[in-house]
C-alpha positions as CSV (number, residue, x, y, z in Angstrom):
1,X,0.0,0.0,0.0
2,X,1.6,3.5,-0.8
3,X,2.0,5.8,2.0
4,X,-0.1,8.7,1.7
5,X,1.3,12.0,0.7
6,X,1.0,15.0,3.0
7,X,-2.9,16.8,1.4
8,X,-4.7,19.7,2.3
9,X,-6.7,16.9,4.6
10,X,-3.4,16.1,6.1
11,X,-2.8,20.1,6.9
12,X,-6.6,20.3,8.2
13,X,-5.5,17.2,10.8
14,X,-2.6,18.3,12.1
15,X,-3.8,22.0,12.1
16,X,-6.7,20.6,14.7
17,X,-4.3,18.0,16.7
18,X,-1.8,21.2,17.5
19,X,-5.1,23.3,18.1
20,X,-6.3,20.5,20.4
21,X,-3.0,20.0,22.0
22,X,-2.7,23.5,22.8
23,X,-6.2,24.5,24.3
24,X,-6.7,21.0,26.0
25,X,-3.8,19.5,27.0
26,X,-2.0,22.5,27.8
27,X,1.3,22.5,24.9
28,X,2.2,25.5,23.2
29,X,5.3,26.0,21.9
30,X,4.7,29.9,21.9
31,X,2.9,30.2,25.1
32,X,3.6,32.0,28.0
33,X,6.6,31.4,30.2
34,X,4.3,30.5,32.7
35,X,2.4,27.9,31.2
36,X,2.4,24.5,33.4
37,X,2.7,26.3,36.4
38,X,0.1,26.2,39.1
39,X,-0.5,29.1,41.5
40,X,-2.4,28.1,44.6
41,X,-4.7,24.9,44.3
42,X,-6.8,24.7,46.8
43,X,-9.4,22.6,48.3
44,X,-13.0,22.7,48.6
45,X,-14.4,25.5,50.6
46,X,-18.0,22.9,51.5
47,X,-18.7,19.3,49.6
48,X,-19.7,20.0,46.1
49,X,-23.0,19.7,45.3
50,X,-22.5,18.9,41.9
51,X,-19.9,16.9,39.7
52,X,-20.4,18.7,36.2
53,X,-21.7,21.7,35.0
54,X,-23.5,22.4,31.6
55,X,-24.1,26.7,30.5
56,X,-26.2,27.1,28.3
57,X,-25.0,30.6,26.8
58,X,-27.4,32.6,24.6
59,X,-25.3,35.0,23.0
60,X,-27.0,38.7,21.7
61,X,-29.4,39.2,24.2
62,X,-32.3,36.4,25.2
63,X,-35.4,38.8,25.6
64,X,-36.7,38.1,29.3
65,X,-40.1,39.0,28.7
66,X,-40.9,36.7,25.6
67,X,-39.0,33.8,27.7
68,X,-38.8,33.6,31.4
69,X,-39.9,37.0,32.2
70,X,-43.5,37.6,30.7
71,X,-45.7,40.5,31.8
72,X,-49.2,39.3,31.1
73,X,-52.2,41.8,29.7
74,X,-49.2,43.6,29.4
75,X,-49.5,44.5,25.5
76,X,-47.5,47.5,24.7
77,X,-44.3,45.9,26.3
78,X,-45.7,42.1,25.1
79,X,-46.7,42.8,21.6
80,X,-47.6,39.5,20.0
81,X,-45.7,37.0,22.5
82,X,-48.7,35.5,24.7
83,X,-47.9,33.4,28.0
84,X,-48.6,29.5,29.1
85,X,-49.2,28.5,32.5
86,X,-45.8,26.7,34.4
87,X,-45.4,24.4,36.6
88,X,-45.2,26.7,38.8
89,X,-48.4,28.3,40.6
90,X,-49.2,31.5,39.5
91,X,-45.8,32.0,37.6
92,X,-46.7,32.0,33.7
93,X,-43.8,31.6,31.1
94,X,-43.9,33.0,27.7
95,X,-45.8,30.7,24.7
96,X,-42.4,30.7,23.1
97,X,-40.7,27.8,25.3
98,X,-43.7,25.7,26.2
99,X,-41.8,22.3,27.0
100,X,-39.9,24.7,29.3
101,X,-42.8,25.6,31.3
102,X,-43.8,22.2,31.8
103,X,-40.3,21.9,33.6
104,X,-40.8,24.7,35.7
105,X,-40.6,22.2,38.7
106,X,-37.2,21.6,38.3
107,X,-36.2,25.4,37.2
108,X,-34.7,28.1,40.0
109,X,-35.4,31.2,37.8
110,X,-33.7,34.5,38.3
111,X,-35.4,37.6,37.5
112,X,-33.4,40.0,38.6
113,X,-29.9,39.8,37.1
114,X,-28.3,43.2,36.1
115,X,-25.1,44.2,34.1
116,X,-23.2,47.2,34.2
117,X,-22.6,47.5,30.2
118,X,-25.2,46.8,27.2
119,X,-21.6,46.2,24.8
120,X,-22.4,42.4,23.7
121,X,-18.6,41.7,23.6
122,X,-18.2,43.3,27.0
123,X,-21.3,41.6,28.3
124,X,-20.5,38.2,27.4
125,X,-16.9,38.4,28.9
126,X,-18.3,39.4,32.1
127,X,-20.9,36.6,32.3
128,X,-18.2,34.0,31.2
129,X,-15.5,35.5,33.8
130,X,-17.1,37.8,36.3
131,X,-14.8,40.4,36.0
132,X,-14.7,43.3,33.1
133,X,-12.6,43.5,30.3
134,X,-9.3,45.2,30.5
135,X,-6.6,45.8,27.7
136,X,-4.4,44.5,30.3
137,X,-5.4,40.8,31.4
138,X,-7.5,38.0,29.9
139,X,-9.7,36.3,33.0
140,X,-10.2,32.8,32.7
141,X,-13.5,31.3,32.4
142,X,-15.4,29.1,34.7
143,X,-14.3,25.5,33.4
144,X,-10.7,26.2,33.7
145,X,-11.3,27.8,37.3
146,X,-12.6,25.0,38.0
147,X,-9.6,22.8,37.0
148,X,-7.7,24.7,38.8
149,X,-8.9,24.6,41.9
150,X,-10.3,21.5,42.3
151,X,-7.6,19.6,39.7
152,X,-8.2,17.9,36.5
153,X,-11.3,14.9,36.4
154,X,-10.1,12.5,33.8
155,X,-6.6,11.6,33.0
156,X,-7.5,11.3,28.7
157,X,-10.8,13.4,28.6
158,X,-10.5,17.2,28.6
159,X,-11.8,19.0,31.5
160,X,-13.9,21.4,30.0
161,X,-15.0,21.6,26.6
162,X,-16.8,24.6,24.9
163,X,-19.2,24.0,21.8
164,X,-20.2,26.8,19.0
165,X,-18.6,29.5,21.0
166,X,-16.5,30.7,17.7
167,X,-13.6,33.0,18.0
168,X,-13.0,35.3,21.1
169,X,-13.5,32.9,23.9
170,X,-11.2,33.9,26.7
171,X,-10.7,30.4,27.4
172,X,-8.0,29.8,30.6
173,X,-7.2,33.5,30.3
174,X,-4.0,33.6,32.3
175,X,-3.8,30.4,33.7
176,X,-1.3,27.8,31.7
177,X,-2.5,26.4,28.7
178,X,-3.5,23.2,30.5
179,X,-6.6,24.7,31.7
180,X,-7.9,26.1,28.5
181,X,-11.2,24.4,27.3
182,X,-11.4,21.9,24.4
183,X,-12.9,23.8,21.5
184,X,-15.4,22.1,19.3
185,X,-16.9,24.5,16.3
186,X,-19.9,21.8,15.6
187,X,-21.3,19.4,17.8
188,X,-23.1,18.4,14.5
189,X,-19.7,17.3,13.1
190,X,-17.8,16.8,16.5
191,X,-14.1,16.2,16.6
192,X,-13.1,16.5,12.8
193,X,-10.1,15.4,10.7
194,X,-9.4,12.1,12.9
195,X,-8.9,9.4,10.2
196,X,-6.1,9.8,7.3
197,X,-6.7,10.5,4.2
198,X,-5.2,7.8,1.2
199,X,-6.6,5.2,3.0
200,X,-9.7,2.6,2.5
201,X,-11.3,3.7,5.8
202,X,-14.1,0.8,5.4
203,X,-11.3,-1.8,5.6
204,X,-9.3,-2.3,9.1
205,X,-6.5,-3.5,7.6
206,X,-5.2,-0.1,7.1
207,X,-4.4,0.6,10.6
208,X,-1.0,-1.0,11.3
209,X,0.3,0.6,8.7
210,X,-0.6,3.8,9.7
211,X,0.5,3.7,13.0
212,X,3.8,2.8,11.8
213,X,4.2,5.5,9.3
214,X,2.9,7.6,11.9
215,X,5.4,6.3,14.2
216,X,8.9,6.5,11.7
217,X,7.9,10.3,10.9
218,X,7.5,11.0,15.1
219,X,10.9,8.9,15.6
220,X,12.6,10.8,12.4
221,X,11.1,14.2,14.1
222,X,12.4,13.4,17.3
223,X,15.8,12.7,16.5
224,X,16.0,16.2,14.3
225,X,15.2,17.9,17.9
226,X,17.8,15.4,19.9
227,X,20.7,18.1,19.7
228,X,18.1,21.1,20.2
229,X,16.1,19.4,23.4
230,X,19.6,18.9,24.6
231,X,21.4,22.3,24.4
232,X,18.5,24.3,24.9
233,X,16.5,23.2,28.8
234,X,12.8,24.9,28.5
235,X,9.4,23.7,29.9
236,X,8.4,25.3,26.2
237,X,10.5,22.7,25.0
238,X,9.3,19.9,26.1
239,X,6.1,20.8,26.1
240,X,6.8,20.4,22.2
241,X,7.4,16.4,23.0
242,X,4.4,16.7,25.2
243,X,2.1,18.0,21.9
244,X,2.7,14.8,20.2
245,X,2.5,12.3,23.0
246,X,-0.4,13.6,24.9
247,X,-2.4,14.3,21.7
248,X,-2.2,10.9,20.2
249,X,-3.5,9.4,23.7
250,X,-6.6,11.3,23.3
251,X,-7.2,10.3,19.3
252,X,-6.2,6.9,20.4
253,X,-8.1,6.7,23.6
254,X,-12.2,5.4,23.8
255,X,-13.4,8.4,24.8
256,X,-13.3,9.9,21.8
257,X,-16.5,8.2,20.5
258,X,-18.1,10.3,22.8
259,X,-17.7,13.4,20.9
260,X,-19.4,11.6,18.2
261,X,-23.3,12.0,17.6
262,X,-23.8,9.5,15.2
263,X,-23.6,6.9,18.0
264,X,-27.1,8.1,19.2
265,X,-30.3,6.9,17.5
266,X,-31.9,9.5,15.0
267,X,-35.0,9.5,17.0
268,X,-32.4,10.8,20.0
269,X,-31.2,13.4,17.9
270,X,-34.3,14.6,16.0
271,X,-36.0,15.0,19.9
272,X,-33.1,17.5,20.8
273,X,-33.4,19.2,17.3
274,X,-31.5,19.1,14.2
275,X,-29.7,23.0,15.5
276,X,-26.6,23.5,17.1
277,X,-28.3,24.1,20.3
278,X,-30.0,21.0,20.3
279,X,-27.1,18.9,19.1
280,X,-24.8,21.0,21.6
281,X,-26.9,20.0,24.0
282,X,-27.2,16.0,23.2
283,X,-23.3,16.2,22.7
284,X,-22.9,18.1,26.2
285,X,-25.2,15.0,27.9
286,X,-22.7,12.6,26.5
287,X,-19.5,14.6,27.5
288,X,-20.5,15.0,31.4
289,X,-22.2,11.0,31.2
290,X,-18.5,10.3,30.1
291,X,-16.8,13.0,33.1
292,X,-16.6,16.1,31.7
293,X,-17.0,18.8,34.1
294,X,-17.8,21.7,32.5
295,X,-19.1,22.0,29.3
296,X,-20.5,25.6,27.6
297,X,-23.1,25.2,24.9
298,X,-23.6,28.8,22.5
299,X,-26.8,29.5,20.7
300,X,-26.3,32.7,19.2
301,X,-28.5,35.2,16.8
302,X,-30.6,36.8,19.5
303,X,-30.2,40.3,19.0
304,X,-33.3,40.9,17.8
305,X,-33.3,44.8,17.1
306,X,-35.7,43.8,14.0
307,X,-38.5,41.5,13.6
308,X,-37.8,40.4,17.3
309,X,-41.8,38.5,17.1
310,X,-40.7,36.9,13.7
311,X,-37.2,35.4,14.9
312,X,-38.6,34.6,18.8
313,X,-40.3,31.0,17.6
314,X,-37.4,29.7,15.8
315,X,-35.2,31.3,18.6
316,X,-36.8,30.1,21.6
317,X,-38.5,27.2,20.6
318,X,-34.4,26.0,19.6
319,X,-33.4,26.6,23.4
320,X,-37.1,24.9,24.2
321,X,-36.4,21.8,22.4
322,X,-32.6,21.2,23.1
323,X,-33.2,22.3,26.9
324,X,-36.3,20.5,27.9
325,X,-34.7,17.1,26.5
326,X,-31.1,18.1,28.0
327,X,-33.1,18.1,31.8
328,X,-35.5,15.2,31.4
329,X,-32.7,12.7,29.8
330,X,-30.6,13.9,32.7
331,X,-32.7,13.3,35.3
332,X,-33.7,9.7,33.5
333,X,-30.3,8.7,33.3
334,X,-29.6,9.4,37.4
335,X,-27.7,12.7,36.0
336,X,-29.2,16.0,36.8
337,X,-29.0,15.6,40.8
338,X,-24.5,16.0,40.3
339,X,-25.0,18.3,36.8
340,X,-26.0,21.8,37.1
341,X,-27.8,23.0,34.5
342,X,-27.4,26.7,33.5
343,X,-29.0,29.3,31.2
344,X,-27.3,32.4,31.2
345,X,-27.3,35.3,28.3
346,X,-25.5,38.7,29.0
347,X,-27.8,41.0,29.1
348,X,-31.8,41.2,28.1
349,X,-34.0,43.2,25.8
350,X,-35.9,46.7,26.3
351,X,-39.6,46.6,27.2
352,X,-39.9,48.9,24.4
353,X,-40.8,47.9,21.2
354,X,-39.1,50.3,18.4
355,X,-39.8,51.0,15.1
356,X,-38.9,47.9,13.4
357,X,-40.8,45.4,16.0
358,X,-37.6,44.5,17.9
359,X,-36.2,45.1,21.4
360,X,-33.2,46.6,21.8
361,X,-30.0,45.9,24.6
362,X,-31.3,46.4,28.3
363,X,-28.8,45.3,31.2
364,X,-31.0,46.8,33.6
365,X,-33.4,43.7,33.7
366,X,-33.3,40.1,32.6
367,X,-33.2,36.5,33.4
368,X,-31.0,33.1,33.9
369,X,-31.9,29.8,34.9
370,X,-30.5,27.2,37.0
371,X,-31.5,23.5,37.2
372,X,-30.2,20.5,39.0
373,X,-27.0,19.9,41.2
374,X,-28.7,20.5,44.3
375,X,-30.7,23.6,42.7
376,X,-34.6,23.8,44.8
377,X,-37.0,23.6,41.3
378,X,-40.1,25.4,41.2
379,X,-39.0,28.3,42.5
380,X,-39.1,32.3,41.5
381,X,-35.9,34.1,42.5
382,X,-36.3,38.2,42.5
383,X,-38.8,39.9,40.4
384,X,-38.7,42.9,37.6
385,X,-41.4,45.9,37.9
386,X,-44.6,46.2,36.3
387,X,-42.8,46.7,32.6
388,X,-39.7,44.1,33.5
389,X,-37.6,47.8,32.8
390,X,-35.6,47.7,36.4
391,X,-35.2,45.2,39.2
392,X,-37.0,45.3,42.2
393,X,-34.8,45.1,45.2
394,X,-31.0,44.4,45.4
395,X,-30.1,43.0,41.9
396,X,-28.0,39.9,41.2
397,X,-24.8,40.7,38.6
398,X,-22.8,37.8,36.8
399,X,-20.7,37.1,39.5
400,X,-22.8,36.2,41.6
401,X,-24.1,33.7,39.1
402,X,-21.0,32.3,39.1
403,X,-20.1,32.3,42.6
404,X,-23.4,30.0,42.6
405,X,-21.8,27.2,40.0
406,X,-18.7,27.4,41.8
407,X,-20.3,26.9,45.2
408,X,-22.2,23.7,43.7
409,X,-19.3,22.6,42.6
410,X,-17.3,22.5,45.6
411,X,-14.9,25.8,45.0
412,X,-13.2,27.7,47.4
413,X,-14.6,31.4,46.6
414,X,-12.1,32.7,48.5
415,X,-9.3,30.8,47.3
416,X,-6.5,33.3,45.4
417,X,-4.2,32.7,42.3
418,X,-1.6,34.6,41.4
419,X,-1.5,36.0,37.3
420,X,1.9,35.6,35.6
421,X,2.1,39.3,36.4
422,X,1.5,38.6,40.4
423,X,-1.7,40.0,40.4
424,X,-4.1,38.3,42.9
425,X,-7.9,36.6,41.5
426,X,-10.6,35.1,43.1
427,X,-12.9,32.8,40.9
428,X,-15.8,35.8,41.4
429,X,-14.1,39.2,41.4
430,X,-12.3,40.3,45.0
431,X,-11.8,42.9,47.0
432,X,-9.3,43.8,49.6
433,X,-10.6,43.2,53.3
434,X,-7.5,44.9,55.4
435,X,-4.4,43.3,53.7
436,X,-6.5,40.1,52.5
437,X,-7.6,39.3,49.3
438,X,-11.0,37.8,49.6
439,X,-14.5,37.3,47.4
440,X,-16.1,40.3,46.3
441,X,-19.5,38.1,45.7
442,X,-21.2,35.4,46.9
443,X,-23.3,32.7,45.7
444,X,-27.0,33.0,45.3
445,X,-27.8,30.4,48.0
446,X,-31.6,30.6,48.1
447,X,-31.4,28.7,44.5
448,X,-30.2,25.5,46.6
449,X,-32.4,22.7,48.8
């Protein structure tokens, strides 16, 4: 059999394997000088409540009162979005996420977050970090936090994985590379360029072969570095050795078939929806089943500044679908007591209706969601005014929010690591209490049992 020559298939392969070896496994030949170091682990501050964590992201702005925040006989703020009665008594959802409603149960809803900025890039970096976004630092985000303190899960998988989230994810921030979430673009297509090309894939005879060829060109690119690995003493170095070796466990390991949806039934996928949030969603059941902890889902295209009543049943009723299956398949499967389950967006809409039938940004008012891992369901957390305009009563910011995922899952709030720079973090923005750093938020503990 003739060995295959290096194709544009071959470049797309090892494009993703250095790509994967550098967000999940923590290689990068150009990273920072402080990569593989670890400032301050720490234990738990109380016993987790949960094992895994799923967000649920809604990037451009989820409109709270045609979801979680309705203001019935409310027309001039309501337009054309009507309401259903929830599960829970005397708290109706909007008609656009039915299914959801019918979960209420098992739903702590927030209805009165706030954000200081209605920037969407600004926003979203706040709810995926807690802190705002400076020139000078990137924060890291809550997966690798979580990593951090509480040290990695699974010795193959990676800790946390994002899915959709596109370009501009702040990832582990300043933490090492090792902490930086897996990326996967499509949960649709999962983990791409896996097999060689040249090959006659339907045949097993193939591999062997492979695995030697793949073997004399790792042995023939070894020896080219012997005299360089030898002279020159770096971590960044041999984190080049590390790219290859900790890489090809992962393609080679079993867990791998866990990125891939076309192991579950069509009937499976069809239930979650044929969208990237309902595939994202299917794919981030199987990732936490297999011991993933953290795993961020995007579904995007909701700033609706036009036609925001046209877009809302395609929009909503994609979070409905993927997110009503996500909770009742992991409550089946013994799951969503140790998963939490969370619903975030970074800012809402405007009661106002303009012009062109859309809402426009409003981080004075909207709403998240929290589900499972110890979360009490059925329950109504804060409350918006008569319009949902302002908050009523002390608001909740994203911090708080995620002070709440890392209390359930067992962080130490208070817990400080040092930047490359030496500049002291907690996992939920600090403050200075005399000449301790300490928690500037705390978690939103009514949402628990």
């Amino acid at each position: 059999m003739r060995t295959p020559s290096i194709t544009r298939e071959t470049e797309s392969r090892r494009h993703f394997i250095e790509r994967l070896a550098r967000a999940t496994l923590g290689v990068s030949v150009a990273g920072s000088p402080f990569a593989g170091k670890v400032f301050g682990q720490g234990a738990p501050a109380a016993a987790p409540l949960a094992d895994h964590c799923i967000l649920l992201l809604m990037t451009g702005g989820m409109p709270h009162l045609d979801t979680f925040d309705p203001k019935p006989g409310k027309t001039e703020v309501m337009g054309p979005t009507g309401v259903v009665d929830s599960a829970i008594t005397g708290e109706p959802f909007a008609d656009t996420i039915p299914l959801l409603a019918k979960q209420a149960g098992k739903l702590a809803v927030i209805r009165n977050m706030y954000q200081k900025t209605a920037d969407h890039q600004q926003a979203t970096y706040t709810m995926r970090t807690s802190y705002a976004m400076i020139p000078s630092i990137v924060h890291p985000t809550m997966g690798p936090w979580a990593q951090q303190l509480l040290g990695r899960k699974n010795a193959t998988l990676p800790d946390s994985v994002t899915i959709g989230s596109g370009v501009g994810h702040p990832g582990a921030g300043f933490m090492a590379p090792e902490f930086s979430p897996m990326p996967v673009d499509s949960a649709d297509r999962g983990v791409q360029n896996m097999k060689p090309s040249g090959y006659d894939l339907k045949r097993t005879d193939w591999i062997p072969e492979y695995e030697a060829t793949l073997k004399r060109r790792l042995d023939l690119a070894a020896k080219l570095d012997e005299t360089f690995q030898q002279e020159v003493k770096h971590e960044k170095v041999a984190a080049y050795t590390q790219f290859y070796d900790e890489t090809l466990k992962f393609l080679r390991s079993e867990d791998l078939k866990l990125f891939d949806l076309n192991e579950e039934k069509d009937e499976v996928r069809d239930r979650y929806g044929r969208t990237p949030i309902g595939q994202g969603c299917l794919l981030a059941k199987r990732l936490v089943k297999g011991g993933v902890r953290f795993v961020e889902v995007t579904h995007g295209n909701w700033d609706t500044h036009i036609d925001n009543f046209e877009r809302l049943p395609d929009l909503a009723g994609r979070l409905d679908m993927a997110a009503s299956n996500l909770i009742a398949d992991l409550e089946a499967e013994g799951l969503l007591g140790r998963t939490l389950v969370v619903i975030a967006t970074e800012f809402g809409r405007t009661p106002h209706i303009n012009g062109n039938e859309g809402r426009d940004h409003h981080s004075l008012a909207f709403s998240c969601v929290l589900a499972g891992g110890g979360v009490k369901g059925g329950q109504i957390i804060g409350k918006t005014d008569a319009t949902g305009d302002r908050t009523e009563g002390e608001p909740y910011e994203p911090k708080h929010l995620n002070a709440t995922i890392a209390h359930a899952l067992g962080m130490d709030l208070n817990k400080v690591i040092y930047s490359p720079s030496g500049r002291p973090f907690t996992v939920s923005t600090h403050k200075m209490e005399g000449e301790k750093v300490v928690s500037d938020a705390g978690p939103i503990l009514e949402a628990f049992s």
